[in-house]
C-alpha positions as CSV (number, residue, x, y, z in Angstrom):
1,X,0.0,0.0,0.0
2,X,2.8,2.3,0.2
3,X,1.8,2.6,4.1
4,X,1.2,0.8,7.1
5,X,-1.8,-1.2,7.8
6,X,-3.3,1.0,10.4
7,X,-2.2,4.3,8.2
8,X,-4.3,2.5,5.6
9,X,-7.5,2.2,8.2
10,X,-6.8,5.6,9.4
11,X,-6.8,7.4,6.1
12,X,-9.5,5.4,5.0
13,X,-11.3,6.1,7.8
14,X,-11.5,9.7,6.5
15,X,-13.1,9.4,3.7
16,X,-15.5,6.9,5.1
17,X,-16.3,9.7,7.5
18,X,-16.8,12.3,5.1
19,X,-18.8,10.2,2.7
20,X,-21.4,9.2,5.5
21,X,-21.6,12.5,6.2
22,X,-22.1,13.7,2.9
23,X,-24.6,11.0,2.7
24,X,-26.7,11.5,5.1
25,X,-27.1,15.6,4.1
26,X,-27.7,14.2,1.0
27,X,-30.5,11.9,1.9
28,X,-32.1,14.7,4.1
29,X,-31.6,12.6,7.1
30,X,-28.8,15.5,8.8
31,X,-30.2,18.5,8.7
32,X,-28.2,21.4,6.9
33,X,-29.2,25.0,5.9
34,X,-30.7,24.7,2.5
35,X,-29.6,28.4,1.4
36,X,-26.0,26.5,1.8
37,X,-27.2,23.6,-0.7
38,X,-26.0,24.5,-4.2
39,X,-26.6,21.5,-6.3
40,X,-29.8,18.7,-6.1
41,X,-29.5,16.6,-3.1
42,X,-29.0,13.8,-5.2
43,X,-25.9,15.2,-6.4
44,X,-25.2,15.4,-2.8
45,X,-25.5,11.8,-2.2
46,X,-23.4,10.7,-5.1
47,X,-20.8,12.7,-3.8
48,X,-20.7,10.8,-0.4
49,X,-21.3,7.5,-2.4
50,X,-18.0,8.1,-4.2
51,X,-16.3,9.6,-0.5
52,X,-17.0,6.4,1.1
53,X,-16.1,4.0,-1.6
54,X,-13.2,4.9,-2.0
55,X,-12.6,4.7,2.0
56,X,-13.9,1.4,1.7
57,X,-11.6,0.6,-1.4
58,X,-8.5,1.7,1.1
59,X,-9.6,-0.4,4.3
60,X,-9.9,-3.6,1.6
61,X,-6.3,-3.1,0.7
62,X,-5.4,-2.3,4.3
63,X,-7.0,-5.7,5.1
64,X,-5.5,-7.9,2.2
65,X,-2.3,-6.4,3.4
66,X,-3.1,-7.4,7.3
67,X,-4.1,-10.7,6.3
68,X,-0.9,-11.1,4.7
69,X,1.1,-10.2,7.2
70,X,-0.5,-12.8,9.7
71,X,0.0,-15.2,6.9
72,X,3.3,-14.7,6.4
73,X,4.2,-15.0,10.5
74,X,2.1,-18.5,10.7
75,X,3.4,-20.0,7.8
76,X,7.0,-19.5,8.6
77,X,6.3,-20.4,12.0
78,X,4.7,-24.0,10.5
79,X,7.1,-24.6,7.5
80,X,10.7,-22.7,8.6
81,X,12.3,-24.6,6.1
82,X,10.2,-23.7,3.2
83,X,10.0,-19.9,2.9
84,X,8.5,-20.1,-0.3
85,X,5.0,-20.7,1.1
86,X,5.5,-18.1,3.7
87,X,6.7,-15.6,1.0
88,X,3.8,-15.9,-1.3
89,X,-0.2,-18.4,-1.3
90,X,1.2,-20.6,-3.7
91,X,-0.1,-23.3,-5.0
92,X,2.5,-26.3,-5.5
93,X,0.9,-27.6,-8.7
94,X,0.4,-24.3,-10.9
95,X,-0.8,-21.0,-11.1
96,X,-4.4,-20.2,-12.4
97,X,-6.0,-16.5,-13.4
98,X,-9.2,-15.7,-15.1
99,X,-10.8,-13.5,-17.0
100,X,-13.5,-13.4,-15.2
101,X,-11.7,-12.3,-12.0
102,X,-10.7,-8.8,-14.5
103,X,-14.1,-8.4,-15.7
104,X,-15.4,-7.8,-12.6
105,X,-12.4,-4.9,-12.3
106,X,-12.9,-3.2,-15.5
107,X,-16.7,-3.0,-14.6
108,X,-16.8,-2.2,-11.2
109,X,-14.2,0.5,-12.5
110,X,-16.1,1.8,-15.3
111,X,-19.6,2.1,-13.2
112,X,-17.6,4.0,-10.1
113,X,-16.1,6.6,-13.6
114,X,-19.8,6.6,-14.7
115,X,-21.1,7.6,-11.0
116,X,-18.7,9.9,-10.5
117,X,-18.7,12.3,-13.6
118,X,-22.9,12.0,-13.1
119,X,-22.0,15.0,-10.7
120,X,-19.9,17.0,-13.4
121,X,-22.4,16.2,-16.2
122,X,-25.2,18.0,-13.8
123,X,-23.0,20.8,-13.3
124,X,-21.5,21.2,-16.9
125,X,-25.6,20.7,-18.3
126,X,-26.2,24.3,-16.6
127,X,-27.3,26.9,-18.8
128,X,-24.6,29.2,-17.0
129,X,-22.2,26.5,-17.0
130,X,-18.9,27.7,-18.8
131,X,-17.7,25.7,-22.1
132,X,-14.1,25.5,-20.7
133,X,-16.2,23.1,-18.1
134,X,-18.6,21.7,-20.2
135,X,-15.3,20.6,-23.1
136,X,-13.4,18.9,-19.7
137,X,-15.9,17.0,-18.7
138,X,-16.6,15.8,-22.2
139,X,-13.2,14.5,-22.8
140,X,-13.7,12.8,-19.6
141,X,-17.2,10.9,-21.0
142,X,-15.2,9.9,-23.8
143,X,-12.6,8.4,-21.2
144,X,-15.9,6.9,-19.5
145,X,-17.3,5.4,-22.9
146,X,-13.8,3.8,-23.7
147,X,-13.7,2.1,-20.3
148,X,-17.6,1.3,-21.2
149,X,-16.1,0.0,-24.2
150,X,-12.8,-2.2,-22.6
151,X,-15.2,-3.7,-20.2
152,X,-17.6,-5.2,-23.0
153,X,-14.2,-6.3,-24.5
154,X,-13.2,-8.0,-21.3
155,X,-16.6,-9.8,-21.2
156,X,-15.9,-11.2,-24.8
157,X,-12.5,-12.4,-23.3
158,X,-14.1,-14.2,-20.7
159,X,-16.9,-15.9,-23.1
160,X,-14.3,-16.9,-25.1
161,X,-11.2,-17.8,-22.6
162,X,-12.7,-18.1,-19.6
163,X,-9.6,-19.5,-17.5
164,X,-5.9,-20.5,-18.4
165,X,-3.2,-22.0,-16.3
166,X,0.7,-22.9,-16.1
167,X,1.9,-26.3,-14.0
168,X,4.9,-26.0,-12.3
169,X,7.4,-29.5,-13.5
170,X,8.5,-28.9,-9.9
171,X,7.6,-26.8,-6.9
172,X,9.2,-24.5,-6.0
173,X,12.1,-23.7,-8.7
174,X,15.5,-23.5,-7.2
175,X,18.3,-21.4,-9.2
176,X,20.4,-22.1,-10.8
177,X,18.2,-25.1,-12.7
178,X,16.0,-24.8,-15.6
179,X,12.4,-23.6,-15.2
180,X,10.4,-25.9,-16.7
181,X,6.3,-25.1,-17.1
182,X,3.0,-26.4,-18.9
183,X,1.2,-23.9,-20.0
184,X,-2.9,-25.4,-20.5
185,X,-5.3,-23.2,-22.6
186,X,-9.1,-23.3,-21.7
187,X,-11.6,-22.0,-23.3
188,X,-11.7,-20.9,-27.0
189,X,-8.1,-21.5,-27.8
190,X,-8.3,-23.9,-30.6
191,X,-6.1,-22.6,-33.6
192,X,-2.6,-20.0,-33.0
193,X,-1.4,-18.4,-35.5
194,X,1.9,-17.5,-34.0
195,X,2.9,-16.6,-30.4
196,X,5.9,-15.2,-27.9
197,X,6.1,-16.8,-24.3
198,X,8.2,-14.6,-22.3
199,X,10.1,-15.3,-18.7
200,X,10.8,-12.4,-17.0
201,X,12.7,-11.3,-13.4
202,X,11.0,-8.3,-12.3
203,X,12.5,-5.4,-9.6
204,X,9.1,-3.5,-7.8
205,X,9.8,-0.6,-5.7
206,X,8.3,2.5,-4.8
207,X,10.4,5.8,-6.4
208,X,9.1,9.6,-5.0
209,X,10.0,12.0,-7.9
210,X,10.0,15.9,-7.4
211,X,10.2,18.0,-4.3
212,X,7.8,19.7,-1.9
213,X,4.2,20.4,-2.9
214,X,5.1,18.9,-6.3
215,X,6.2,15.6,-4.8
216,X,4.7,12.1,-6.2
217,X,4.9,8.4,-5.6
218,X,5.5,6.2,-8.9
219,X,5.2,2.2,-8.7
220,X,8.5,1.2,-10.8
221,X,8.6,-2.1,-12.7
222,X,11.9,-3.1,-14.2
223,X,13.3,-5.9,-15.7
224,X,16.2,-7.5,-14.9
225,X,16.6,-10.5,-16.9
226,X,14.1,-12.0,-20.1
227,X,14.1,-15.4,-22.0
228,X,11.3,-16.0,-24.9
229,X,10.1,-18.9,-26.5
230,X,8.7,-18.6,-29.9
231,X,5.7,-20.0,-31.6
232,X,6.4,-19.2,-35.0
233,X,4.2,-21.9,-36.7
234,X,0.3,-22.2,-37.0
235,X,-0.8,-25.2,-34.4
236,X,-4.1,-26.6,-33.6
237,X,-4.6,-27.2,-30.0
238,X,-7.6,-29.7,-28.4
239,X,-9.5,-29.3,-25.0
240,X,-6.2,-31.4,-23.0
241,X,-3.7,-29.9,-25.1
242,X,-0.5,-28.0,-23.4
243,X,2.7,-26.5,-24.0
244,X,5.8,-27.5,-22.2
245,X,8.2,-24.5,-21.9
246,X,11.8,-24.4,-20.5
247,X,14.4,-22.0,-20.1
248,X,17.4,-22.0,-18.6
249,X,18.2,-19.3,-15.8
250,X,21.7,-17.4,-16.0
251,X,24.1,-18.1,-12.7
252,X,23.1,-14.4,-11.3
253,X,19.2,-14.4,-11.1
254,X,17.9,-13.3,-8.5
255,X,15.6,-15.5,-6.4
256,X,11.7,-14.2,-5.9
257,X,11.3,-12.3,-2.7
258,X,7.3,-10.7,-3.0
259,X,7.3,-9.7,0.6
260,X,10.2,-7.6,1.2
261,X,10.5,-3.9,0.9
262,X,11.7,-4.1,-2.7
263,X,9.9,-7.2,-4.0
264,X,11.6,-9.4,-6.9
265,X,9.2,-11.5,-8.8
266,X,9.4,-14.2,-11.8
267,X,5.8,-13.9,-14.2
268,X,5.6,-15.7,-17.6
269,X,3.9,-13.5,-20.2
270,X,2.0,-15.1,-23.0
271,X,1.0,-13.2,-26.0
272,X,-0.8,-15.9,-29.0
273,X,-2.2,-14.1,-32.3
274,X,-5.0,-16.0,-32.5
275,X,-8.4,-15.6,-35.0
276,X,-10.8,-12.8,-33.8
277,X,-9.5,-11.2,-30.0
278,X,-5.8,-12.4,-29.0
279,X,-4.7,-13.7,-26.1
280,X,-2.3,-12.0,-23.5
281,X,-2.0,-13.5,-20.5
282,X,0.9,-13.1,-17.2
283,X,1.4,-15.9,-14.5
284,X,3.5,-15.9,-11.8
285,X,6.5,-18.2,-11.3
286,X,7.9,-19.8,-7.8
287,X,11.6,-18.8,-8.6
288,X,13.7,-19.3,-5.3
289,X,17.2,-20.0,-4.1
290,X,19.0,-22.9,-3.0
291,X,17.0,-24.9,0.2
């Protein structure tokens, strides 16, 4: 989160405060002066909606992260000699995603957009509203259309993919040997035309850029090390079919640390040109040092 658990309660604590607040004026149910009112109550009451979701959005992260951290203490309590399974929730035989799982992202994403700008479209639809306003927020409902637009995209990926998965030859890797991973397609994968499956090491960390009042707080992704494998010919592939990948790891990788301060990861990115939408998938990979 960038902070600590109970920072993350604590500031979104605030804006559940201020939401409920905003809510309840909204709602008629706190008693303010109306001459102090200056847009529709409903307005109001969107405005307090968005407050205290996004309060709520910050306590859920605060409490993934909590959760985490207790995980993290039990497990290496339980397994001290496998620091793997206190380092991330892995699963020993593979690691599944969905598209399903992003839909529900995209749209939840693109409805909180939608309910948000509802405020600004009142305001800009004002006859004394000023066209500097009303051209701002317009650029912004064509931002809200194209989100409108990814998230009926996303929900002809999930028709048509529904779920994907890698198996891991052996749990968990240990450098220096050879990663060595199934990749199984689900779903409406039946003919590639060509395709790139990418290993990667990944560096995360945190990087404040500018000073003062102009300060921010970029996530940083970098990569240290890639290996691809190729698909360059058509193939058909049936409902059981899979893809065995390996690639051999250099003698300096580093091994996957997600819980530290700087977190190191290992993902496998698969990108297939298929007929109609293509795939593009990323799974992670248990890639850890010597027992």
């Amino acid at each position: 989160m960038g902070m600590t658990t109970w920072g993350g309660f604590v500031f979104g604590g605030i804006f559940v405060a201020i939401g409920a607040a905003i809510i309840l004026a909204g709602t008629k149910v706190l008693e303010v002066n109306p001459a102090s009112v200056h847009a529709p109550y409903w307005v109001l009451t969107m405005a307090g909606i968005m407050f205290a979701l996004g309060g709520v959005w910050i306590w859920s992260m605060a409490l993934g992260q909590s959760a985490a951290n207790r995980r993290r203490v039990e497990i290496a309590r339980l397994r001290p000699n496998e620091p793997a399974l206190a380092d991330y929730p892995w699963h020993p035989d593979g690691f599944e995603v969905s598209e399903w799982t992003r839909l529900t992202q995209v749209f939840t994403f693109a409805l909180a957009l939608t309910v948000f700008l509802s405020m600004f479209n009142w305001w800009a639809s004002r006859a004394n509203s000023p066209w500097v306003l009303r051209g701002i927020v317009g650029i912004f409902d064509l931002v809200n259309l194209v989100m409108w637009w990814l998230a009926a995209r996303q929900l002809g990926r999930a028709l048509k993919f529904g779920h994907s998965r890698i198996e891991f030859a052996s749990f968990p890797f240990r450098l220096p040997n050879p990663v060595v991973l199934h990749w199984r397609p689900f779903g409406g994968i039946r003919q590639v035309n060509k395709g790139t499956f990418t290993l990667r090491c990944v560096e995360e960390w945190m990087e404040r850029r500018g000073c003062g009042k102009n300060q921010s707080v970029t996530l940083v992704h970098e990569e240290v090390w890639s290996a691809r494998w190729f698909l360059e010919q058509p193939r058909n592939f049936q409902l059981n079919d899979r893809a065995e990948l390996r690639y051999e790891l250099p003698p300096s990788a580093l091994p996957t640390n997600l819980s530290a301060d700087k977190p190191v990861f290992w993902e496998l990115e698969v990108k297939l040109d298929l007929p109609g939408l293509d795939f593009n998938e990323t799974y992670l990979v248990p890639v850890y040092a010597k027992a």
